[in-house]
CHARMM internal coordinates of N, CA and C (Angstrom, degrees):
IC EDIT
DIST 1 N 1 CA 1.4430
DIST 1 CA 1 C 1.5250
ANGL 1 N 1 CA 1 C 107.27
DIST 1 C 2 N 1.1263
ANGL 1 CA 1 C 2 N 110.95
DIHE 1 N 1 CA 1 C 2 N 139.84
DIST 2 N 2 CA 1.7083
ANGL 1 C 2 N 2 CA 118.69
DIHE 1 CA 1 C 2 N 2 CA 176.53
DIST 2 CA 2 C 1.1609
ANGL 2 N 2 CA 2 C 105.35
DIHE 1 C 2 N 2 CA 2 C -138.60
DIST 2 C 3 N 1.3409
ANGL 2 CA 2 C 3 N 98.45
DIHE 2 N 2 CA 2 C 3 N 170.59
DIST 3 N 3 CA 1.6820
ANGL 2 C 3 N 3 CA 113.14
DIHE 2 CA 2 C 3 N 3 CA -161.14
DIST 3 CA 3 C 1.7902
ANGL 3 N 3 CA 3 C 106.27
DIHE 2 C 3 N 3 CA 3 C -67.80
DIST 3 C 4 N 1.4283
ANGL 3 CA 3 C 4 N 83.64
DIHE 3 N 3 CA 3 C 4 N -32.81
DIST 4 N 4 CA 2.2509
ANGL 3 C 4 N 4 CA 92.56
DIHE 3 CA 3 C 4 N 4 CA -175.48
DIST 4 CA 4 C 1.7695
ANGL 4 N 4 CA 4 C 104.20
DIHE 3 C 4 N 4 CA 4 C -62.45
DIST 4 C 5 N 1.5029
ANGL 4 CA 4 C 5 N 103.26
DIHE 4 N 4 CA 4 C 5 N -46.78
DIST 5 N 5 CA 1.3194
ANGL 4 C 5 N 5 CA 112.83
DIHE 4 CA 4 C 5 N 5 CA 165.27
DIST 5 CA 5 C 1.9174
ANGL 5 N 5 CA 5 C 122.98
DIHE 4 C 5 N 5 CA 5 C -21.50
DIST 5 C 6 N 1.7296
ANGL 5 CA 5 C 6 N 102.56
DIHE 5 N 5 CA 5 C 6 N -81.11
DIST 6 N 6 CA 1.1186
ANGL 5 C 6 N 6 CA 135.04
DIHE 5 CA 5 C 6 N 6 CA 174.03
DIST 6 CA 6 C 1.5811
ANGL 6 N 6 CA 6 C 102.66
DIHE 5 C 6 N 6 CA 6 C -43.15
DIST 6 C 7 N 1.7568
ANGL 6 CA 6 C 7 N 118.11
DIHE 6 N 6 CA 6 C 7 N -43.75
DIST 7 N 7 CA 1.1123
ANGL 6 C 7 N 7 CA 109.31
DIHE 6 CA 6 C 7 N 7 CA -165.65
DIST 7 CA 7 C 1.6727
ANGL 7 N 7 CA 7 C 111.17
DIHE 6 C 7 N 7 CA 7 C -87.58
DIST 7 C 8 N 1.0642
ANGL 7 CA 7 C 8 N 112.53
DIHE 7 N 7 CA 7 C 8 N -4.41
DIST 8 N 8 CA 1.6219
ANGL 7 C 8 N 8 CA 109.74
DIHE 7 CA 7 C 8 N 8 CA -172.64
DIST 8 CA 8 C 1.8887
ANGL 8 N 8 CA 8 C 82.58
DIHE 7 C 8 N 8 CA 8 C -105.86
DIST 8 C 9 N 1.2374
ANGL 8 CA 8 C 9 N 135.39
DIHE 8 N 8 CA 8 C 9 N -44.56
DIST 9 N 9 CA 1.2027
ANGL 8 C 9 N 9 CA 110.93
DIHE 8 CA 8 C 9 N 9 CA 164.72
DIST 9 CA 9 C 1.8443
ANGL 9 N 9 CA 9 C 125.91
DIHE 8 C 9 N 9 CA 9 C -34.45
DIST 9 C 10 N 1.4037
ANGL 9 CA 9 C 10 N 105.23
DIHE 9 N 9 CA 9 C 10 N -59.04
DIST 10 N 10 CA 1.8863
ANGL 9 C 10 N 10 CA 111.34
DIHE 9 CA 9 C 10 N 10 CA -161.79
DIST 10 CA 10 C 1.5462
ANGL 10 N 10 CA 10 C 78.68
DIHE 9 C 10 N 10 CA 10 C -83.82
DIST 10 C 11 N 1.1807
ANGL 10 CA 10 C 11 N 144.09
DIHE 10 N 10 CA 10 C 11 N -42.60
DIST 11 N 11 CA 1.9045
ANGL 10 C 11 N 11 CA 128.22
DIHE 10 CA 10 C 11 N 11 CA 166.71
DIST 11 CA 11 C 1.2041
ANGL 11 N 11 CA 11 C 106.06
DIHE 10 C 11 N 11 CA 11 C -35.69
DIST 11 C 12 N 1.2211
ANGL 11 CA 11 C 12 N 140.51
DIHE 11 N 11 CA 11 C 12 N -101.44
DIST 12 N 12 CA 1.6394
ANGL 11 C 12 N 12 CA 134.11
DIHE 11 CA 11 C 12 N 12 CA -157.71
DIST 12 CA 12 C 1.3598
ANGL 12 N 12 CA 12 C 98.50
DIHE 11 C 12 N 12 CA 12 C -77.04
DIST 12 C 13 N 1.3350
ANGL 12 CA 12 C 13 N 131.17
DIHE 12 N 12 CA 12 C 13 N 34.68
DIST 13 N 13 CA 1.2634
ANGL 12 C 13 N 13 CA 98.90
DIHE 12 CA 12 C 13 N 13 CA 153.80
DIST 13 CA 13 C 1.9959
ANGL 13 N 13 CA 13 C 125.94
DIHE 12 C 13 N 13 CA 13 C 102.88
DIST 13 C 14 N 1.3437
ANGL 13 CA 13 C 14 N 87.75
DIHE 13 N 13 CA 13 C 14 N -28.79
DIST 14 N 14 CA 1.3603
ANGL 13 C 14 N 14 CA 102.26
DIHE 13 CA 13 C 14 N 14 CA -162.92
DIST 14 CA 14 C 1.8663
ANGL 14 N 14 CA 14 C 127.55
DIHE 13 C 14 N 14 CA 14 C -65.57
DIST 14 C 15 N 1.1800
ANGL 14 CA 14 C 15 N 120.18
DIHE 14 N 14 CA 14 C 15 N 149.28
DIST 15 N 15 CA 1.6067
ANGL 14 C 15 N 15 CA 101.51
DIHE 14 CA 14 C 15 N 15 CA 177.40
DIST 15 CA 15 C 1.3190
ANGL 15 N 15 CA 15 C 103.79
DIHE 14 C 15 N 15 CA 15 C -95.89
DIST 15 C 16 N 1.5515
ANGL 15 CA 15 C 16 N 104.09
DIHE 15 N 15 CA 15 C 16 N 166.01
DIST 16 N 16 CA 1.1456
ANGL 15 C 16 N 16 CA 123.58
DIHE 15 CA 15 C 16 N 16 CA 179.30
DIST 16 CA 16 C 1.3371
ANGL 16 N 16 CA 16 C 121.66
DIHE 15 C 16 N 16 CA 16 C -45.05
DIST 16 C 17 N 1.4866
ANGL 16 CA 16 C 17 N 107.48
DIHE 16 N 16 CA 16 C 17 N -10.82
DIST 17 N 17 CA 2.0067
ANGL 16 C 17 N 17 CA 110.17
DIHE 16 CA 16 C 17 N 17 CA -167.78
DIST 17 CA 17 C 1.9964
ANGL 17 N 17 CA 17 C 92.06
DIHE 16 C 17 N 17 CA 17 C -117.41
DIST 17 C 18 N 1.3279
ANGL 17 CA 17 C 18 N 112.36
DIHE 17 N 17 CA 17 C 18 N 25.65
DIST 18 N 18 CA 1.1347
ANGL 17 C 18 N 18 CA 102.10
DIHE 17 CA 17 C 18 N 18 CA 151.28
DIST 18 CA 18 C 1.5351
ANGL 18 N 18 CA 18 C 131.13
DIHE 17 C 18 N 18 CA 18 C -81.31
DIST 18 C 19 N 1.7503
ANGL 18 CA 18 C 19 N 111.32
DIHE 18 N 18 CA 18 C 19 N 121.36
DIST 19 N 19 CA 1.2226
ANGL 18 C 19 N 19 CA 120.56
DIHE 18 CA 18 C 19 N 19 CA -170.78
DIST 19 CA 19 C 1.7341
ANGL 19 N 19 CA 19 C 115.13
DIHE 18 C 19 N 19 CA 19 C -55.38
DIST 19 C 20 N 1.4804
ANGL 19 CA 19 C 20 N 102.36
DIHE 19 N 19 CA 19 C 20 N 131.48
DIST 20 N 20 CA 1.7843
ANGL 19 C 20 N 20 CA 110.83
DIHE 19 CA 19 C 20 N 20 CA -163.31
DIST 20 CA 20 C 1.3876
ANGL 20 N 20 CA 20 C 107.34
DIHE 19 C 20 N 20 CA 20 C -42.47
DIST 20 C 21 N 1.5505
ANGL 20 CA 20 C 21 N 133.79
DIHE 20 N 20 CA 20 C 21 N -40.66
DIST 21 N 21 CA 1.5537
ANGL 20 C 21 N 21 CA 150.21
DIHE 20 CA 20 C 21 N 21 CA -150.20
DIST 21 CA 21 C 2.0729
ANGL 21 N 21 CA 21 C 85.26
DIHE 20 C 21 N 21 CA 21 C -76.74
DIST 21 C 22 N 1.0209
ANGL 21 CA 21 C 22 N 139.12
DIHE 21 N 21 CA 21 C 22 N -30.50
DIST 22 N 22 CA 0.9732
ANGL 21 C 22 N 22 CA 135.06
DIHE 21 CA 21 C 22 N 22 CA -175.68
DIST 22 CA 22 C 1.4980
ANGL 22 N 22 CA 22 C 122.35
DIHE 21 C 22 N 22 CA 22 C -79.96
DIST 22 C 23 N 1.0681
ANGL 22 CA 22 C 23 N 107.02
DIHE 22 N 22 CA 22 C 23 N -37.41
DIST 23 N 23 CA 1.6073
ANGL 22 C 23 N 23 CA 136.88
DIHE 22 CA 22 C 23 N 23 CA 169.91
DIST 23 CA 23 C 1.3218
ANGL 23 N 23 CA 23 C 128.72
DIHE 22 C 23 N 23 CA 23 C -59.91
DIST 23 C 24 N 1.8572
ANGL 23 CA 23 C 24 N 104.48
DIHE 23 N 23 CA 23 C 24 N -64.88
DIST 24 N 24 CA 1.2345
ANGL 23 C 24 N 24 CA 128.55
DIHE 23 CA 23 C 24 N 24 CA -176.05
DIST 24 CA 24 C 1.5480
ANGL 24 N 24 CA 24 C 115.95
DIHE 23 C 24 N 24 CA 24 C -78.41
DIST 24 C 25 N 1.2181
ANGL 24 CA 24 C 25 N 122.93
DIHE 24 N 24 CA 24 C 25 N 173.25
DIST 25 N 25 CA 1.2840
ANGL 24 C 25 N 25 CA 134.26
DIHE 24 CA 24 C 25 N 25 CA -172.21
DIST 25 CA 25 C 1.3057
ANGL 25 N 25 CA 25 C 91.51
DIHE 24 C 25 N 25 CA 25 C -74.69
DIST 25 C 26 N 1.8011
ANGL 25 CA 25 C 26 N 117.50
DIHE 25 N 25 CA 25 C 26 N 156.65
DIST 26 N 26 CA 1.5982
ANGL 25 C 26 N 26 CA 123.79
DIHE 25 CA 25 C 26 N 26 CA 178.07
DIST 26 CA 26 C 1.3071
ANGL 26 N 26 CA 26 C 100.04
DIHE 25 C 26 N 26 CA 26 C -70.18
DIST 26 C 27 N 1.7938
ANGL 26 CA 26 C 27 N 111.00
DIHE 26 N 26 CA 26 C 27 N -34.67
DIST 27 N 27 CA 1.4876
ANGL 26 C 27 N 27 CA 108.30
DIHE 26 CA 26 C 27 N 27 CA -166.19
DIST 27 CA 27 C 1.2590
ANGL 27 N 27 CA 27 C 117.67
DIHE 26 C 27 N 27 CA 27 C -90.17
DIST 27 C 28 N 1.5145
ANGL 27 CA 27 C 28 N 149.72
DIHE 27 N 27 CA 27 C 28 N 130.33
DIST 28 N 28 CA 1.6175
ANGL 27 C 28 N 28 CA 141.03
DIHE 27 CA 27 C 28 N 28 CA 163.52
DIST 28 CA 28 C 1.0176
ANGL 28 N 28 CA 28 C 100.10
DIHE 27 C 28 N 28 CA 28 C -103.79
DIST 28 C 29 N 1.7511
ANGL 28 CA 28 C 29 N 118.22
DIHE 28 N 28 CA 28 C 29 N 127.86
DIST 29 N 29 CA 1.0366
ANGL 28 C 29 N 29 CA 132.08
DIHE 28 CA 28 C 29 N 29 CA 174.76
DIST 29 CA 29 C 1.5102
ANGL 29 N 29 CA 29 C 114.43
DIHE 28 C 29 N 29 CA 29 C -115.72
DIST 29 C 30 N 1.8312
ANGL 29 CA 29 C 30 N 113.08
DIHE 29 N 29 CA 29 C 30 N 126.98
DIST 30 N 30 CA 1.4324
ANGL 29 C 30 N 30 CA 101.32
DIHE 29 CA 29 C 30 N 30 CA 177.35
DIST 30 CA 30 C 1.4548
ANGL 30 N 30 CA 30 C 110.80
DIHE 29 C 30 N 30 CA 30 C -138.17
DIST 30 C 31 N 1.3945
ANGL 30 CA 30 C 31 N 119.09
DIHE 30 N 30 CA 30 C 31 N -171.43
DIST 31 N 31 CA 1.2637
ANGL 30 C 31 N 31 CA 131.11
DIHE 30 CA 30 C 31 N 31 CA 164.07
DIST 31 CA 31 C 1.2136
ANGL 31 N 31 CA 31 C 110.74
DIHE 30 C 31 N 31 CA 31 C -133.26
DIST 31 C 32 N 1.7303
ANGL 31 CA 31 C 32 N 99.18
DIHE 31 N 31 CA 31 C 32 N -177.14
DIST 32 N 32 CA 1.2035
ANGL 31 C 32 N 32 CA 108.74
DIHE 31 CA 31 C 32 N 32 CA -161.79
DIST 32 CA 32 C 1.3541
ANGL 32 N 32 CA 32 C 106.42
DIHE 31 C 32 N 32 CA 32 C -104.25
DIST 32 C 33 N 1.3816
ANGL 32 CA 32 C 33 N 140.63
DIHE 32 N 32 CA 32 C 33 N 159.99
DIST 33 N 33 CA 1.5751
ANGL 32 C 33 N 33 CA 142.86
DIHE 32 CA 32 C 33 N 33 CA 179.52
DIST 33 CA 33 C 1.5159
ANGL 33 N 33 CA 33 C 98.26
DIHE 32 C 33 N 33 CA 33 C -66.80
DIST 33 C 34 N 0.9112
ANGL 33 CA 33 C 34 N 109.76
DIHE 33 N 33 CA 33 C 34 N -32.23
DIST 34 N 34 CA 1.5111
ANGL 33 C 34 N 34 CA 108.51
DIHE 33 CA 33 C 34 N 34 CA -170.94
DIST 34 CA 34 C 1.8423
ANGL 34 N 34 CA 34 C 121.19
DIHE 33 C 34 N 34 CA 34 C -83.73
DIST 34 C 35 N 1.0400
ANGL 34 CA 34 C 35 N 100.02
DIHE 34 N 34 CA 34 C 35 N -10.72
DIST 35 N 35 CA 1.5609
ANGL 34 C 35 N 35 CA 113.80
DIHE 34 CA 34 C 35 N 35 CA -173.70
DIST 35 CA 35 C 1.6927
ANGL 35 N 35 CA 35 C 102.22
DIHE 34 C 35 N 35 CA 35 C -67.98
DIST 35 C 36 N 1.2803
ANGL 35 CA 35 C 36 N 100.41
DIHE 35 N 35 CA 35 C 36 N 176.88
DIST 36 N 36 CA 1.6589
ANGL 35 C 36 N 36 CA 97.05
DIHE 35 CA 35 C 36 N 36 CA 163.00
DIST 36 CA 36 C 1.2723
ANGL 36 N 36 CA 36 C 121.39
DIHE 35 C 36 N 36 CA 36 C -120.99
DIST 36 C 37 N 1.1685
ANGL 36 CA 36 C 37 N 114.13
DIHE 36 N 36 CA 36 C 37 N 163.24
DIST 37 N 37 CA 1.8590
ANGL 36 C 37 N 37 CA 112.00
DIHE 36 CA 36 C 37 N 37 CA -175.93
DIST 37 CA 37 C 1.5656
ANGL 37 N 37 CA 37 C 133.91
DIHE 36 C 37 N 37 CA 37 C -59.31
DIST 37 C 38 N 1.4203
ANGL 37 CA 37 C 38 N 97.63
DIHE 37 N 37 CA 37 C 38 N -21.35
DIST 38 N 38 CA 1.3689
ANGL 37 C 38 N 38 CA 100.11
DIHE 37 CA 37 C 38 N 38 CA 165.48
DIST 38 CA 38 C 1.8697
ANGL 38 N 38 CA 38 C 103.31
DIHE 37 C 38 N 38 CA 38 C -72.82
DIST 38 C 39 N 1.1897
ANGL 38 CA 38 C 39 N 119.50
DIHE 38 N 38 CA 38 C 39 N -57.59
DIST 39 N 39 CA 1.3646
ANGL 38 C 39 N 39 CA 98.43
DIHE 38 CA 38 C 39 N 39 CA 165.43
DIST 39 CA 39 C 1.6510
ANGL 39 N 39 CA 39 C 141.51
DIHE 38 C 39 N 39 CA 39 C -17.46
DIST 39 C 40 N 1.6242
ANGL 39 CA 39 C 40 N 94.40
DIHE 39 N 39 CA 39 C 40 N -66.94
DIST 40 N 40 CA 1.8902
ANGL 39 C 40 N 40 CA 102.37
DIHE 39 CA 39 C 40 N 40 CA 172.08
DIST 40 CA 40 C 1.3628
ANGL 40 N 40 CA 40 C 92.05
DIHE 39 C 40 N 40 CA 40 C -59.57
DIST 40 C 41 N 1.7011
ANGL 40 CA 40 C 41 N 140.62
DIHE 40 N 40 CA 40 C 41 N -74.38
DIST 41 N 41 CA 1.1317
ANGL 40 C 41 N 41 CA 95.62
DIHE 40 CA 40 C 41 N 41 CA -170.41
DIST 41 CA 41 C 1.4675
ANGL 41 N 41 CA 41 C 155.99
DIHE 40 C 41 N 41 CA 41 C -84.47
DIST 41 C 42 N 1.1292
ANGL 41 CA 41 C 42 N 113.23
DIHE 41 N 41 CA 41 C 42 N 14.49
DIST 42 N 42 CA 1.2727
ANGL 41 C 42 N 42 CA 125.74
DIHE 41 CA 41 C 42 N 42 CA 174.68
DIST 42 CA 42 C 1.8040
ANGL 42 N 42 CA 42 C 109.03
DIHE 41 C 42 N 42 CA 42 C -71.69
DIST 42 C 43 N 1.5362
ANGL 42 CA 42 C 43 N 113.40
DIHE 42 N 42 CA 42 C 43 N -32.69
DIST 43 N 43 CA 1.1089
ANGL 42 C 43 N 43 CA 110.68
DIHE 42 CA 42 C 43 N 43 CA -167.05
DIST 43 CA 43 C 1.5268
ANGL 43 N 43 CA 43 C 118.34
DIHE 42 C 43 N 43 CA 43 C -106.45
DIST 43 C 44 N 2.2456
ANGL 43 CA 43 C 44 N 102.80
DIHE 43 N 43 CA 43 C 44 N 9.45
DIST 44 N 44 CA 1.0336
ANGL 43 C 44 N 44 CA 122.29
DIHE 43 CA 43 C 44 N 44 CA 146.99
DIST 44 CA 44 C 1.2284
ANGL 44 N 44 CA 44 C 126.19
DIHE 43 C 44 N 44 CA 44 C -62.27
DIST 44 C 45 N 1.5193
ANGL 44 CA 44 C 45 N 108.65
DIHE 44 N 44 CA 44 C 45 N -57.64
DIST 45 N 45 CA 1.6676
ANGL 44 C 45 N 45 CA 116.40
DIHE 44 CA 44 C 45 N 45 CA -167.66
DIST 45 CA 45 C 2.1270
ANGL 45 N 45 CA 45 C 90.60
DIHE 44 C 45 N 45 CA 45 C -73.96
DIST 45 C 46 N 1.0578
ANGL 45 CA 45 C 46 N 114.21
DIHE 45 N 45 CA 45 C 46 N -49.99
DIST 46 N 46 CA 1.4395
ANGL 45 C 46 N 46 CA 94.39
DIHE 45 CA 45 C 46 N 46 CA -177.11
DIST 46 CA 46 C 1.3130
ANGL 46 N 46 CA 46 C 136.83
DIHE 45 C 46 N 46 CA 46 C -17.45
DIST 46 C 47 N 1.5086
ANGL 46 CA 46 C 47 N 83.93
DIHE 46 N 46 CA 46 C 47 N -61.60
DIST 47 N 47 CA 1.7412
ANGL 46 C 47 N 47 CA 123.41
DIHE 46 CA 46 C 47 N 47 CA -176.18
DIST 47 CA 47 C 1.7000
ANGL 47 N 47 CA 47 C 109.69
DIHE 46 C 47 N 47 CA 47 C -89.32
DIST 47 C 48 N 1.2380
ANGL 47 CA 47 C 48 N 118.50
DIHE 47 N 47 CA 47 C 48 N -20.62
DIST 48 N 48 CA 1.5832
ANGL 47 C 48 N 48 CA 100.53
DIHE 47 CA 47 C 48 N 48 CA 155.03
DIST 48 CA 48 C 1.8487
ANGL 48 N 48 CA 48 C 88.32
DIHE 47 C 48 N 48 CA 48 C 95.07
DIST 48 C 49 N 1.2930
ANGL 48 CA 48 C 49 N 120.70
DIHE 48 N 48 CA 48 C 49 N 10.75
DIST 49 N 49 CA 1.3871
ANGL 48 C 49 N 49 CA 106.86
DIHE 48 CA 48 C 49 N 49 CA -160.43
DIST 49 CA 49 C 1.5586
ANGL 49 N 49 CA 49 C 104.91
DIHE 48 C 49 N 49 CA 49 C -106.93
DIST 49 C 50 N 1.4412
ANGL 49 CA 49 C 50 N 116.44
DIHE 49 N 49 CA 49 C 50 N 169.12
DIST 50 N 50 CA 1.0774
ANGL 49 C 50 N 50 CA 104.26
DIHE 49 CA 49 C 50 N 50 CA -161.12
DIST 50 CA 50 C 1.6137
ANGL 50 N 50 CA 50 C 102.63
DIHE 49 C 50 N 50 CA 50 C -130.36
DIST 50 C 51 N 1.4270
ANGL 50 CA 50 C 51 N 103.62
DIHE 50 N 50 CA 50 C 51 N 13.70
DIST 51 N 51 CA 1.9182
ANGL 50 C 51 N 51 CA 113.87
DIHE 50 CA 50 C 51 N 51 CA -165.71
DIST 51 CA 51 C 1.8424
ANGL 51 N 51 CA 51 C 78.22
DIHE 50 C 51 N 51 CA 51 C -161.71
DIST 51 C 52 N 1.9082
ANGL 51 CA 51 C 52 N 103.70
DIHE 51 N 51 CA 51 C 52 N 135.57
DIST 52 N 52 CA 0.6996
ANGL 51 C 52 N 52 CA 117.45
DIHE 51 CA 51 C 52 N 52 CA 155.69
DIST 52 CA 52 C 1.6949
ANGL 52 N 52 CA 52 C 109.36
DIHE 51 C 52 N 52 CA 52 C -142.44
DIST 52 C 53 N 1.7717
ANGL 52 CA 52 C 53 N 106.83
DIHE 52 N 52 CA 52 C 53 N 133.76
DIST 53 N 53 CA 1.1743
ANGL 52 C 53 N 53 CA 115.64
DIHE 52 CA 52 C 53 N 53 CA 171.61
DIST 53 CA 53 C 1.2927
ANGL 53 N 53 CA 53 C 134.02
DIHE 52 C 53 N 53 CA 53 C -68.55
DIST 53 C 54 N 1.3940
ANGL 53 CA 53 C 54 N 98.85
DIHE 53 N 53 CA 53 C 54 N 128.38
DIST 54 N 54 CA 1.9060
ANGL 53 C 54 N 54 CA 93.83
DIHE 53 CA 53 C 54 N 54 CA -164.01
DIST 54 CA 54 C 2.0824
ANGL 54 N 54 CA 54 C 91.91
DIHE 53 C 54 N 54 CA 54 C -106.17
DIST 54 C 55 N 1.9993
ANGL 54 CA 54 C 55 N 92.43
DIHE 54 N 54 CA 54 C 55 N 125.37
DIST 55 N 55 CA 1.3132
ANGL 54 C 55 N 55 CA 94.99
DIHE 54 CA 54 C 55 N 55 CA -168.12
DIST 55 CA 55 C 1.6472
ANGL 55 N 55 CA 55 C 110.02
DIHE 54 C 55 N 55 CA 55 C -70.48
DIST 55 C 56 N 1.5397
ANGL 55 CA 55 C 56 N 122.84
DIHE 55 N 55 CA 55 C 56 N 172.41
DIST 56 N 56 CA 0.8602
ANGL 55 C 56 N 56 CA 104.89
DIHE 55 CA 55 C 56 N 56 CA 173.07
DIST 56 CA 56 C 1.8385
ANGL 56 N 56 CA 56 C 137.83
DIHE 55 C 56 N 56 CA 56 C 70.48
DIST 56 C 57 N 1.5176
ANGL 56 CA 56 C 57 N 93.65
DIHE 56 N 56 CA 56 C 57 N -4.66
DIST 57 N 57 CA 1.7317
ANGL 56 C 57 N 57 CA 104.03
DIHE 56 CA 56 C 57 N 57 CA 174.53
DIST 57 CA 57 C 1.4277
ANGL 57 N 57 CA 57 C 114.33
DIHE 56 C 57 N 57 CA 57 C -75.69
DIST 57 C 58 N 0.8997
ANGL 57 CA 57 C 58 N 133.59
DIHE 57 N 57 CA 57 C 58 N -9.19
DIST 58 N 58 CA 1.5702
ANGL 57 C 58 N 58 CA 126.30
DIHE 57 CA 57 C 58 N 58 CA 162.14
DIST 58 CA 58 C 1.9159
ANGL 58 N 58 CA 58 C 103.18
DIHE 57 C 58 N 58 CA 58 C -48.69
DIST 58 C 59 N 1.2884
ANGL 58 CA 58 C 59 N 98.51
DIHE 58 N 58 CA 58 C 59 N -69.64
DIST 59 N 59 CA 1.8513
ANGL 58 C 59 N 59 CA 111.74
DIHE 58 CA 58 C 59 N 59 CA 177.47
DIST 59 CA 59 C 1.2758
ANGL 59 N 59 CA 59 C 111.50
DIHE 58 C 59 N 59 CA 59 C -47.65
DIST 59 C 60 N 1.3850
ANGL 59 CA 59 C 60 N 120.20
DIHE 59 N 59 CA 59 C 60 N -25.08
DIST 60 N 60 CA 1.4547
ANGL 59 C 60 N 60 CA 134.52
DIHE 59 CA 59 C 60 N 60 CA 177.39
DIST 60 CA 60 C 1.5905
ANGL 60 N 60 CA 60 C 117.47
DIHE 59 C 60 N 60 CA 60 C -64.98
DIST 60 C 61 N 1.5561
ANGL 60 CA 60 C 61 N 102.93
DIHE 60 N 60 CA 60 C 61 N -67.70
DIST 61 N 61 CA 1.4333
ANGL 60 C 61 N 61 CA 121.53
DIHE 60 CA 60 C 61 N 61 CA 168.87
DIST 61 CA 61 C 1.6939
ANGL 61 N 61 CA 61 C 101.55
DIHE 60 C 61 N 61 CA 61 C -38.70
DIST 61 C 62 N 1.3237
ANGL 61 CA 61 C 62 N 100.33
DIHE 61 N 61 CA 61 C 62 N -52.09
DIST 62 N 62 CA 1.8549
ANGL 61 C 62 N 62 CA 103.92
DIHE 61 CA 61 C 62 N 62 CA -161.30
DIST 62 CA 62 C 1.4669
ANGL 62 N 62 CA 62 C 124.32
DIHE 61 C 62 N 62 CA 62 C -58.46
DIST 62 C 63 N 1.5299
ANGL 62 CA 62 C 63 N 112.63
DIHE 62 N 62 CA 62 C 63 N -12.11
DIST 63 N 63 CA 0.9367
ANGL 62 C 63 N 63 CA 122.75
DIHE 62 CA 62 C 63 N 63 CA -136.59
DIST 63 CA 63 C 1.5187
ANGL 63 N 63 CA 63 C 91.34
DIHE 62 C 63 N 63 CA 63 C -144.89
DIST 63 C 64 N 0.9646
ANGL 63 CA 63 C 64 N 115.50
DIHE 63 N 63 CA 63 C 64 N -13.45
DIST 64 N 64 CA 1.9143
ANGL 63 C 64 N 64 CA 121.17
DIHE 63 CA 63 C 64 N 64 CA 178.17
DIST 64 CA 64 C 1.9259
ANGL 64 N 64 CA 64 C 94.69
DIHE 63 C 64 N 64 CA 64 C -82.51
DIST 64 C 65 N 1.2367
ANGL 64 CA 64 C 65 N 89.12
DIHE 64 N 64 CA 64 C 65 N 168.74
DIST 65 N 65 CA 1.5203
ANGL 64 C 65 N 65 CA 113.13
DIHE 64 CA 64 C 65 N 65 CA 171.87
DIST 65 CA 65 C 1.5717
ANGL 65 N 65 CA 65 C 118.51
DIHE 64 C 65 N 65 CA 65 C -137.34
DIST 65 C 66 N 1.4923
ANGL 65 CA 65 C 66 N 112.59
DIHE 65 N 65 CA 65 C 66 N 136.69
DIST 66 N 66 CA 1.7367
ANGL 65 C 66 N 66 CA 102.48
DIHE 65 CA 65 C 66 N 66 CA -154.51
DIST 66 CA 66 C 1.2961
ANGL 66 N 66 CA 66 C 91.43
DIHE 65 C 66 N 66 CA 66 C -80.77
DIST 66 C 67 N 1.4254
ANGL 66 CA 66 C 67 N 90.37
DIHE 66 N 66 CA 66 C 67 N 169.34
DIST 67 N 67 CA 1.7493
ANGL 66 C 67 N 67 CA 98.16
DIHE 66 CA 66 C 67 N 67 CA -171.63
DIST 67 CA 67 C 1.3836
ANGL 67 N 67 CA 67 C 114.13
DIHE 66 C 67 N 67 CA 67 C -85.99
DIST 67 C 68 N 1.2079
ANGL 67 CA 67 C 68 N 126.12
DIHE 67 N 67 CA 67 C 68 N 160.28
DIST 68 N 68 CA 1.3669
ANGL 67 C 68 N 68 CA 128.21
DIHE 67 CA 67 C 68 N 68 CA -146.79
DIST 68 CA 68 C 1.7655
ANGL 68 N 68 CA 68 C 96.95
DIHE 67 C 68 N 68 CA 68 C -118.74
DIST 68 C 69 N 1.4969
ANGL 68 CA 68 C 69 N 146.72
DIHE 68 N 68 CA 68 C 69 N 169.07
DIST 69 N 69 CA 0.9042
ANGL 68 C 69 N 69 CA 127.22
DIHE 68 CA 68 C 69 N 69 CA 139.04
DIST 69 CA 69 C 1.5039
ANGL 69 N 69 CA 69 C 122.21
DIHE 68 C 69 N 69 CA 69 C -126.86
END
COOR INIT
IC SEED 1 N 1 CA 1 C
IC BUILD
C-alpha cells in the first residue's frame, strides 16, 4: 500500500473494500530479482512508470537478513 494508492482511494471516493483491479493500473509491470538495475531503470523511464514489481519478493524478504549497524 502507498500513499498514491490511499490517495486515489479517499479521491474518488472509494472504501477500503474496493477490489485492487479497480484502483490499480490495467498494466503490472515487473522484473526479475535477478536482473540488473540498469535494467529496472531503463524500463522505468521507457514506460513512464514510477513503481516497478520485483517478481518473486516474498522469497526475497524470506531469505534477506535485516541490516545490522
Amino acid at each position: 500500500m502507498t500513499q498514491r494508492f490511499c490517495n486515489k482511494i479517499a479521491a474518488n471516493g472509494l472504501s477500503l473494500d474496493t477490489p485492487d483491479e479497480k484502483i490499480i493500473s490495467s498494466q503490472l509491470f515487473m522484473i526479475n530479482p535477478n536482473e540488473p538495475i540498469s535494467t529496472a531503470t531503463e524500463r522505468m523511464t521507457d514506460k513512464k512508470l514510477e513503481n516497478l514489481q520485483l517478481l518473486g519478493m516474498e522469497r526475497f524478504l524470506e531469505s534477506s537478513r535485516p541490516l545490522t549497524r
